[in-house]
N, C-alpha and C positions, 0 to 999 in steps of 0.2 A: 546440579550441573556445575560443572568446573566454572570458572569464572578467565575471560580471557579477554583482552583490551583490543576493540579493534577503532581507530577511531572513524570517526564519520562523519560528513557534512550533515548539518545541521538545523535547524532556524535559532537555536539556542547557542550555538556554535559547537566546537568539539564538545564530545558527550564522555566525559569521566565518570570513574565509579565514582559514585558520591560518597561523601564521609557523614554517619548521622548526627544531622544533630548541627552541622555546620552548612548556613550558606554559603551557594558558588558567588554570593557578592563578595564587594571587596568590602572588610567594617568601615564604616565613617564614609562610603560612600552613599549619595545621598538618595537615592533607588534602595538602598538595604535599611538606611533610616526609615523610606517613606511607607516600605512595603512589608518589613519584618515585625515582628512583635516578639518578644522573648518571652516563653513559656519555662516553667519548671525550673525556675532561679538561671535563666538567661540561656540553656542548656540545649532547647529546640527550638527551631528557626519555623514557623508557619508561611513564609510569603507565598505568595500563590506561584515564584518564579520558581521556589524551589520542589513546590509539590510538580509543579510541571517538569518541571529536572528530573527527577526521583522516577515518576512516570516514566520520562521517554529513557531515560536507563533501564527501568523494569525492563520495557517494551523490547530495548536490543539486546537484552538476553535470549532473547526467542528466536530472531530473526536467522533466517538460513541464510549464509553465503548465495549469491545466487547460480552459480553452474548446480545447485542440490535443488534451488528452487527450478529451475528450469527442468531437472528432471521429473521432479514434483507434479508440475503443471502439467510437461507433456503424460504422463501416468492417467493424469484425473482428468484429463479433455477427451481420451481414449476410455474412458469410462460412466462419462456424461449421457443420459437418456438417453435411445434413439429418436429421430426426426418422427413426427406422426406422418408424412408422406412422402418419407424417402429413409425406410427401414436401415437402410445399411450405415448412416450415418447418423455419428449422435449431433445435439445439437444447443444452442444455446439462444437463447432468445437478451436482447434490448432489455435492457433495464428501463427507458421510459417509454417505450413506446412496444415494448413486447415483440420488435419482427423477429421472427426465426431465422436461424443463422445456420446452416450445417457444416459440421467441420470434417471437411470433405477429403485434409489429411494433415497429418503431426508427424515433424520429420526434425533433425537435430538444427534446422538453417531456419525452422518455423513454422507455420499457421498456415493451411488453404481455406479459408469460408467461403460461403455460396449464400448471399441474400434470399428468404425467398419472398422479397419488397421488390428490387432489381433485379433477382436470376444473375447479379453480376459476381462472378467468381473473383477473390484477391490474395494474394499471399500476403501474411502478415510476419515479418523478419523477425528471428527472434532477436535480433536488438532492440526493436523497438516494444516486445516486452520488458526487455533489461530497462530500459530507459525509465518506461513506467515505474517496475520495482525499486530502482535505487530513487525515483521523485517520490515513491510512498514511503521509503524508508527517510528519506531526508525530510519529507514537510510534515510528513504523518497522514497526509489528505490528498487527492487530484480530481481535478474534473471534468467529470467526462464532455462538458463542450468543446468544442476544437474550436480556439483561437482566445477561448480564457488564458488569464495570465496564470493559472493551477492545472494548468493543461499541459501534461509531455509532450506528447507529440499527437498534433489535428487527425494524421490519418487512421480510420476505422478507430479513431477513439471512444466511440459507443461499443463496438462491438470489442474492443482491447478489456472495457472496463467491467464491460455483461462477462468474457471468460474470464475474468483473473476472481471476479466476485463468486462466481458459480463453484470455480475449481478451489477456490483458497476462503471457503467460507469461516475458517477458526482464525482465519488470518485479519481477512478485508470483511467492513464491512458496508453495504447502502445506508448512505443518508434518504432521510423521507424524502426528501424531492426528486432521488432516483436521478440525482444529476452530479452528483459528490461519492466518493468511495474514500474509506478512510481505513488506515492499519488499524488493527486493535493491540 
């Protein structure tokens, strides 16, 4: 894969190609004394800041722009099981609590679901899938409680988190408590 610099908000800040072999510390600063060790006659840097660097570079070589993710998703929500009592629609169930959700319709502006906890129907905009996408690309994690400080956006945030897990399984994956999704 060609290699192409996009940069991107971060928790580690801008994400550069890394160089091997050299920490993104500065030398003599005192974070690179406390956390580096030199390997191999001083040549590889171990800190655990840079194995995490190295990672989430890996990780954004992968990553799709999102207008390709967005068509991605709409593809694989339209391909998602059907509902056991309501055939014509597929559907997706709660990550902790398992309610079935039908996705009642995929349109370029977003999401129609149908609880069937509440029978309450809602459109879910596709911005605020976007919103999700670039909070999982920037922190690597979000979660699915609404009013957590790892939370995008509160609304239908269980059920945001059950499709993007369902449909982007090589992508996101569940934490065991089934209240965390995180990029791979």
């Amino acid at each position: 894969m060609a290699w192409r610099y996009t940069p991107v908000p971060h928790r580690l800040g801008r994400v550069e190609k890394p160089v091997p072999g050299r920490c993104p510390h500065l030398p003599g600063d005192a974070a690179h004394v406390d956390m580096c060790r030199a390997q191999e006659g001083g040549t590889a840097c171990v800190c655990r800041f840079y194995r995490l660097y190295n990672h989430c570079w890996e990780a954004r070589m992968e990553i799709k722009p999102w207008p390709e993710m967005w068509q991605e998703l709409q593809t694989k929500l339209r391909k998602l099981p059907p509902c056991p009592e309501h055939h014509q629609y597929p559907c997706v169930r709660t990550l902790a609590q398992g309610v079935v959700n039908d996705i009642v319709d995929v349109s370029s502006k977003g999401v129609k679901v149908r609880s069937h906890r509440t029978e309450a129907t809602d459109s879910i905009k596709k911005s605020i899938f976007e919103r999700w996408w670039n909070h999982l690309v920037a922190e690597g994690s979000a979660s699915l409680r609404p009013g957590d400080s790892n939370n995008p956006d509160a609304y239908r945030s269980r059920i945001v988190g059950a499709i993007l897990a369902a449909c982007l399984p090589d992508k996101i994956r569940v934490d065991d408590d089934n209240a965390t999704i995180r990029l791979v």
